[in-house]
N, C-alpha and C positions, 0 to 999 in steps of 0.2 A: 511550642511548635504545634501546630496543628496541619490537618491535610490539603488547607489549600496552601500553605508555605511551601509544603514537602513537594507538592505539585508543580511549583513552580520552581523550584530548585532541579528537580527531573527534567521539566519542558525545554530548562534552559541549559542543563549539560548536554541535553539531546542534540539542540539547534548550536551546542558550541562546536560539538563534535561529526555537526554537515548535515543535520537532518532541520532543514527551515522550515518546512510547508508542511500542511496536512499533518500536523500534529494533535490528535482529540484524547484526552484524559479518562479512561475508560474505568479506574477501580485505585483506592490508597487502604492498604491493610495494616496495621502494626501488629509486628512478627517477631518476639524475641528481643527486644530493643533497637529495631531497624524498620524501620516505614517502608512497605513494597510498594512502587506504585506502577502501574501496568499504562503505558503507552502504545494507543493505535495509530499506527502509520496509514500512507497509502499500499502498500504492500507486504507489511512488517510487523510485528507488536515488538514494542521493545519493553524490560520488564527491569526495573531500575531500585537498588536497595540503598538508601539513606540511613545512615546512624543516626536515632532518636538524641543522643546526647550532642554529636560532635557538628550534625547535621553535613558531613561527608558523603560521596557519593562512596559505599563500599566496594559493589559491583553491579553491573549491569548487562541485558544482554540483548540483543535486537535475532528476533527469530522469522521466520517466513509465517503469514496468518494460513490458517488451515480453511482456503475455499472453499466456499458453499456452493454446489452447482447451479448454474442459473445458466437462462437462455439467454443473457445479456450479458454475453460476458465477452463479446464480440468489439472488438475497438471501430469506429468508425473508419477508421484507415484500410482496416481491411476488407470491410462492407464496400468500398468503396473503390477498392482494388480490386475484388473478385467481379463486383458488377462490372468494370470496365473489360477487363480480361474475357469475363465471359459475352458483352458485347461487340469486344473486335472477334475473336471466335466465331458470333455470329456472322457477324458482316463477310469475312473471309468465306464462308462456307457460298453464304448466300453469292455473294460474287461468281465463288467457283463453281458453284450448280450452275449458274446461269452460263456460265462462258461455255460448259460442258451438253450444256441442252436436256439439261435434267429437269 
């Protein structure tokens, strides 16, 4: 057995157990007589220990990734939410000064 087997033995109890997409193979260690291989999600690392002899999944565990902060962390959806909200804002104001004679 080697790490790209062990690899794909992880990729695929992963996607059995609901995780399809955005799966990238980040690290495969042997530990004791069990191959760890660390899976990155889109939102998640899941960290998955294979028995070297029986090649069983023993245990596994899917954890939250520790964000890095970035200025792009902003979803389109809501860039795009706020612009709108803060342009009817505008428009409401602008209307209301004008009726008011401001």
């Amino acid at each position: 057995m080697n790490a790209e087997n062990v690899t794909v033995i992880a990729t695929n109890f992963l996607k059995r157990i609901g995780n399809k997409s955005g799966l990238k193979p980040k690290r495969v260690s042997l530990e004791e007589g069990a191959y760890i291989v660390e899976v990155e999600m889109k939102k998640f690392m899941a960290i998955v220990r294979v028995d070297a002899e029986t090649h069983e999944i023993k245990e596994y565990e899917i954890q939250p990734k520790g964000e890095e902060a970035s200025f792009v962390s902003f979803s389109p959806k809501i860039v795009l939410m706020s612009f709108g909200i803060s342009a009817g804002v505008y428009v409401a104001f602008y209307f209301l000064f004008k009726m008011f004679g401001f």
